[in-house]
N, C-alpha and C positions, 0 to 999 in steps of 0.2 A: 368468487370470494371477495370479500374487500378487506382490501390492505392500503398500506401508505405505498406511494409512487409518485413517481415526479410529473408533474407541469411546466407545458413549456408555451409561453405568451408570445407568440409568433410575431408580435404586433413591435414587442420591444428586443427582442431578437436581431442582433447586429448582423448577425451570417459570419461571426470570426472562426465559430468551428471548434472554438476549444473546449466546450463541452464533449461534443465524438468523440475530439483526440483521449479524454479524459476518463470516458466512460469504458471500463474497458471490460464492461461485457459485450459491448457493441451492440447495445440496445437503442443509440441516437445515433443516425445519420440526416445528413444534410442534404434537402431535397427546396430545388428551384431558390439556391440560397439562404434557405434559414435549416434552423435545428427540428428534427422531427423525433421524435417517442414514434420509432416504428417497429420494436417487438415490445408488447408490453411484458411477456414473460420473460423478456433479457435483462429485465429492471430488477434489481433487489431490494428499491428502495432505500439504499444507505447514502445516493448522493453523491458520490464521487462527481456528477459535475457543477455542482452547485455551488462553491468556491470559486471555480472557474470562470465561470457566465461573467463579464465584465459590466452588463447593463442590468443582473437581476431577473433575468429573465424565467427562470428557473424553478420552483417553487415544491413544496410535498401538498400532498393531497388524501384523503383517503375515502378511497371512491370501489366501486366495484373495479375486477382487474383480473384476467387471468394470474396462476400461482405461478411464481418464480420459477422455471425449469432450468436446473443448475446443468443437467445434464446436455438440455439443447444449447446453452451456451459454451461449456467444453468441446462439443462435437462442432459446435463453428468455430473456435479458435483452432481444434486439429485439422478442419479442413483449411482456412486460414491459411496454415502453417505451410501444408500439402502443397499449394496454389503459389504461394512462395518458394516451394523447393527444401522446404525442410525435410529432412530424414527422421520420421517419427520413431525409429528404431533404435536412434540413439539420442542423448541429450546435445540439443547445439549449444547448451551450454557450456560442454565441456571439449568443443571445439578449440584446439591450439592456435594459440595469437599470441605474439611477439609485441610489446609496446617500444619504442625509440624512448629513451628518455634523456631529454638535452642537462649535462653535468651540471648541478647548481652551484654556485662559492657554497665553501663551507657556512654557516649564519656566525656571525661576528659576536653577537653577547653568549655571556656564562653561563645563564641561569635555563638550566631543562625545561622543556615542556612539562606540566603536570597534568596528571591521570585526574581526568573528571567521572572517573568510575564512582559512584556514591553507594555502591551498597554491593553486597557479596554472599551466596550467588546471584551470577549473572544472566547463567544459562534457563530455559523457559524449562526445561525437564526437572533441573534442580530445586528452583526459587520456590520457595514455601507460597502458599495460594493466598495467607495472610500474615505481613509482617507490617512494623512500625513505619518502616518506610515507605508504606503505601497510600498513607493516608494524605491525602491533598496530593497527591503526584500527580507529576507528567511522565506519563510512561512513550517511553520509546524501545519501540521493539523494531530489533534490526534485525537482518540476515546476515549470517558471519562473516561471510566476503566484503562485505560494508566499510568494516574498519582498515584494509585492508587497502583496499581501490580507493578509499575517499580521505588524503590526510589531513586533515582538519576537523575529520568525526567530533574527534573530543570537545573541541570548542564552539564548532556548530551546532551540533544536534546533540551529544552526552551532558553538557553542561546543564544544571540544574534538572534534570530528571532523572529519572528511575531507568535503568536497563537492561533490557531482556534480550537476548538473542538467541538464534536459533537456525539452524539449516534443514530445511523438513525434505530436503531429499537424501543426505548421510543418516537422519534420526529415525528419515521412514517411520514418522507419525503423524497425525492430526492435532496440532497444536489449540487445536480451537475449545478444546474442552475445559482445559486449565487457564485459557488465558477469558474464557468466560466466567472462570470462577473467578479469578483474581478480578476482572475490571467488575463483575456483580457487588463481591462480595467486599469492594472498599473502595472512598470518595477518590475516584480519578477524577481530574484534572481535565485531563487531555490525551488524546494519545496519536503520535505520529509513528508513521510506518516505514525504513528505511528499505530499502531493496536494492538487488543489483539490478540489472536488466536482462539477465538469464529468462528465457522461460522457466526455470524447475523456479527461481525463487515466488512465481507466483504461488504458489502451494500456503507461504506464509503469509502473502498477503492477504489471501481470501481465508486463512484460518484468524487472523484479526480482524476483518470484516465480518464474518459469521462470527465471531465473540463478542462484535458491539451491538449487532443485530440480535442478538440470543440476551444479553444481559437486561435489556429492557430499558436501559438506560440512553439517554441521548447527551452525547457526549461528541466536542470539536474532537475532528481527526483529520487526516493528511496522509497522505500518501508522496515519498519522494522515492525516484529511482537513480541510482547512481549507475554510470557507464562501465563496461569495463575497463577506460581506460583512464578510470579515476574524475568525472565528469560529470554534474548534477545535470538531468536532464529533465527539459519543462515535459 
């Protein structure tokens, strides 16, 4: 079939690697020092490493390509997982962990933090698929533990945009339906995607991935993952 897929120009290809790290269907591995497209059907074609490539290297195409097999990519991340020692029986996400946190002074001025929350509902089940506040947005769709693990959400990433959030492992749905109608069905901006670093939060990542790819539109996006122990991580 032909579809769009990435290209990768060996020639200007530095070997930093941070495409791999990036692609996280693990469709790029790094072979004799440069970036290689060695499963084409691990590619979805939305690009996750192409922000990344620091020399350009990177490019879309739209060339004949085996189809995307969503399925062989899940069954390598569970075996992945296996090989690592993860216990597929339960979530390691909800593995008990203890953070130290060193006492900070109190902060010295009067004036509260203010809520960059712009618009209400917030939740992805709730939010009507078209409101006023859609139009020219930057939507950021978080996962709920976000605001949570990372304090300065508000000012970093809520500040002038639209916010969605959502936990698709407590909601036990497919987010990707609604959040294709909403970014189809009105002028988005942008849209970044906050996550924790649980495995279950991928669930909402690949339901906002599959809603920019479904909507038809071509639209910047991003992907940030936050630590659990409150910690942007490249």
């Amino acid at each position: 079939m032909k579809r769009r897929i990435i290209r990768i120009d060996e020639e200007k290809c530095n070997g930093c690697g941070a495409c791999a790290a990036a692609c996280h269907e693990g469709a790029i591995e790094m072979v004799d020092g440069k970036a290689r497209l060695t499963r084409e059907d691990y590619c979805d074609g939305l690009g996750d490493c192409l922000p990344n490539c620091p020399t350009g290297a990177i490019t879309f195409e739209e060339r004949e390509a085996p189809a995307y097999d969503e399925a062989a990519v899940l069954a390598a991340k569970q075996k992945k997982m296996r090989e690592q020692g993860v216990r597929l029986g339960g979530c390691p996400g909800s593995q008990m962990r203890q953070m130290k946190r060193d006492e900070a002074p109190a902060p010295t001025q009067t004036a509260a933090p203010v809520s960059q929350l712009g618009q209400w509902p917030c939740q992805i089940r709730l939010v009507p698929v078209n409101a006023p506040y859609f139009k020219d947005a930057k939507l950021l769709i978080a996962a709920d533990c976000t605001a949570y693990a990372y304090a300065n959400i508000h000012q970093e990433f809520m500040r002038g945009k639209v916010t969605l959030i959502g936990c698709p492992k407590l909601d036990a749905v497919d987010y990707s339906e609604k959040l294709t109608e909403i970014i189809r069905g009105n002028d988005i901006r942008s849209v970044t995607i906050l996550r924790m670093e649980v495995p279950c939060c991928g669930g909402l990542e690949a339901a906002a991935k599959k809603a920019l790819q479904a909507s038809g539109k071509f639209i910047p996006w991003q992907v940030v993952t936050v630590s659990i122990d409150g910690k942007l991580l490249d």
